[in-house]
Structure formats: structure tokens, C-alpha cells
C-alpha positions as CSV (number, residue, x, y, z in Angstrom):
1,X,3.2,10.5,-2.3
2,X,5.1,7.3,-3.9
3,X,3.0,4.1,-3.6
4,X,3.8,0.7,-4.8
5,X,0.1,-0.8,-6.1
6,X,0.4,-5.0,-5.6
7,X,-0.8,-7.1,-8.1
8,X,-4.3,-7.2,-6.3
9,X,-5.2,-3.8,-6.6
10,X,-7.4,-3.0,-9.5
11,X,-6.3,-0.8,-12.4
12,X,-8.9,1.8,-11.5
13,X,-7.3,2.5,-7.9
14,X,-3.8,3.1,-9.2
15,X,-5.6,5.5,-12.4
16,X,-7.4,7.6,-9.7
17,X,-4.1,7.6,-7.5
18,X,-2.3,9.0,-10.3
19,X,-4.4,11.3,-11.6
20,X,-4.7,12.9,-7.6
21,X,-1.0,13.4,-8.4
22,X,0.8,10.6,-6.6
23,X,4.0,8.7,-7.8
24,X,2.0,5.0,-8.6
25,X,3.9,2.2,-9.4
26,X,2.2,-1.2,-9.9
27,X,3.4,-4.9,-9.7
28,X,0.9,-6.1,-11.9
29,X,2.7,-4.2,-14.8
30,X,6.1,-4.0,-13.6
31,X,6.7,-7.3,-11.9
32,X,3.9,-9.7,-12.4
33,X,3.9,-12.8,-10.4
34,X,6.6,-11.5,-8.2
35,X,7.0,-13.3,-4.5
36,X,6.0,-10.8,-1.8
37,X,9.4,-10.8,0.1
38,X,10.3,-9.7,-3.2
39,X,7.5,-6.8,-3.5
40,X,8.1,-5.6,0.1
41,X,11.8,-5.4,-0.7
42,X,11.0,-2.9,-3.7
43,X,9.1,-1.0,-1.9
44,X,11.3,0.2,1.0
45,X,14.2,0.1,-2.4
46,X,12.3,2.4,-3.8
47,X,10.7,4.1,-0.8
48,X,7.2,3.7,-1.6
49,X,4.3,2.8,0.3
50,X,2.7,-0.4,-0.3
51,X,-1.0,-0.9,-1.1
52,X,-2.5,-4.5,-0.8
53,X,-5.6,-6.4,-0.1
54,X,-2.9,-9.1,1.2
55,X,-2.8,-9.6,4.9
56,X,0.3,-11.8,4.7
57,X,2.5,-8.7,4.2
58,X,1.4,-7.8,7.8
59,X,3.5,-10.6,9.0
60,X,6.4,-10.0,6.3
61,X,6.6,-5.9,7.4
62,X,7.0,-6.8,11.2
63,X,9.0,-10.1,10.8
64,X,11.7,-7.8,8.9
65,X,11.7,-5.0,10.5
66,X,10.4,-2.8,7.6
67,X,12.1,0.4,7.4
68,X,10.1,3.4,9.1
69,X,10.5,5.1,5.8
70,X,8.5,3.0,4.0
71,X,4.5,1.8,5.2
72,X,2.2,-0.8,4.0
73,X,-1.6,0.0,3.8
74,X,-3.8,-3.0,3.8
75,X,-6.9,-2.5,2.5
76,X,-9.6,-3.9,4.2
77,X,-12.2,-2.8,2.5
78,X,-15.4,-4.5,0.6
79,X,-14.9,-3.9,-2.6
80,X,-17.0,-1.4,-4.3
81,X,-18.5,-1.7,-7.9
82,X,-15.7,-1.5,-10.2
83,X,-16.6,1.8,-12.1
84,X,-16.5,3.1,-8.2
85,X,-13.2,1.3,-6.7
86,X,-10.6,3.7,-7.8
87,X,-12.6,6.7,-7.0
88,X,-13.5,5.4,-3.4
89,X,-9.8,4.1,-2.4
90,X,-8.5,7.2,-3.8
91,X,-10.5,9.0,-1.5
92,X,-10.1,7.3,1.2
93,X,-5.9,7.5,1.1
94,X,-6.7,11.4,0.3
95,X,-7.6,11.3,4.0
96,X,-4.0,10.9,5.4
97,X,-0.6,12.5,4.6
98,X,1.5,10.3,7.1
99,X,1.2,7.1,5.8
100,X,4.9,6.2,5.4
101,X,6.1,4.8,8.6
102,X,3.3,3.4,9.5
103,X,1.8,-0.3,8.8
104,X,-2.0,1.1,8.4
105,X,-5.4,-1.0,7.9
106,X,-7.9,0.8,6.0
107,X,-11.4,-0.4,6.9
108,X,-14.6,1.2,6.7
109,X,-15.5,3.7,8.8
110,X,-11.8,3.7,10.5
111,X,-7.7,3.7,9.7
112,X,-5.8,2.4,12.3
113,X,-2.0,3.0,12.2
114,X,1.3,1.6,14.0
115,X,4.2,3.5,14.1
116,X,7.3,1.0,12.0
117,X,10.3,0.8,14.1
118,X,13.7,0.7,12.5
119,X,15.5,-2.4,14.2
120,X,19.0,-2.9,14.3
121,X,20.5,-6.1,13.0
């Protein structure tokens, strides 16, 4: 799967994402400092997911219609120690295949999941 890591997620999550095999790209390296409309926009560019820890990009996915082939994953999680954070959110996304599409909130114990609707302009 293709996921676009914001700046806030730590360097262990997108090292255990890669290694599981997924496509990772991450803002920190790539674009640091960039504006969220501007992150958002690279993801559906680029058709990656998004993971964050932001809950502003809630507002920014709906607001502008994200596309359904993109998704945004917040993570709502406490974060574990940091030896055990990649490992954990790893795991945790390992659980799900479908999460383009969707604007999803991982939390713990439970994902919930809304469909993204493609809205014409």
C-alpha cells in the first residue's frame, strides 16, 4: 500500500511500514514544514494514504471533498514507548487492506471508517 507519513509520525512507524513492504513516503524528509492543504494535496497527487496524529486534516479531507482514491488515517492512539511505536502502528494498519477511500480513526481497541465521496465541483 502507498502511505504518505506527516511530519508527526515518528521515524520508527514509517521504518516498520516499509519494511512490511508498503510504498512510505514521509513529509518530514521530503517536505518539512509544509502547510497541510499542501500535504493533503500530495497525497491524493500521488495517491497515497495519509497517516497523522493531526485531527485538523479531518476537517481539510471533508471540506475538500478528498478524492475516494485517496484516505486519511488519524491516529488516535497513546503513544507507546519509542523502541515499540513503529512495531505497534505497523501492526495495527496490518489489520486492514481497504484503507483508501476511507477517512479512518485508529484508536485503541477499535478503527472506525467513513466511506470518502467524490463530489462534483
Amino acid at each position: 500500500m502507498r502511505f504518505l507519513a506527516n511530519e508527526n509520525v515518528p521515524a520508527s512507524v514509517v521504518t516498520a511500514l516499509r519494511a512490511a513492504g508498503h510504498d512510505v513516503a514521509w513529509v518530514r524528509t521530503d517536505a518539512p514544514g509544509a502547510p497541510d492543504d499542501e500535504v493533503l494535496a500530495r497525497a491524493v497527487m500521488d495517491g497515497r494514504v495519509l497517516l497523522t496524529f493531526d485531527k485538523d486534516f479531518g476537517e481539510l479531507a471533508w471540506r475538500r471533498g478528498l478524492p475516494a482514491s485517496s484516505g486519511v488515517i488519524l491516529l488516535r492512539l497513546p503513544m507507546p514507548p519509542p523502541n515499540d511505536a513503529g512495531a505497534m502502528i505497523a501492526g495495527r494498519i496490518a489489520e486492514r487492506a481497504d484503507w483508501s477511500g476511507h477517512f479512518s480513526i485508529l484508536e485503541p481497541g477499535r478503527i472506525r471508517m467513513r466511506a470518502l465521496q467524490t463530489r462534483s465541483h
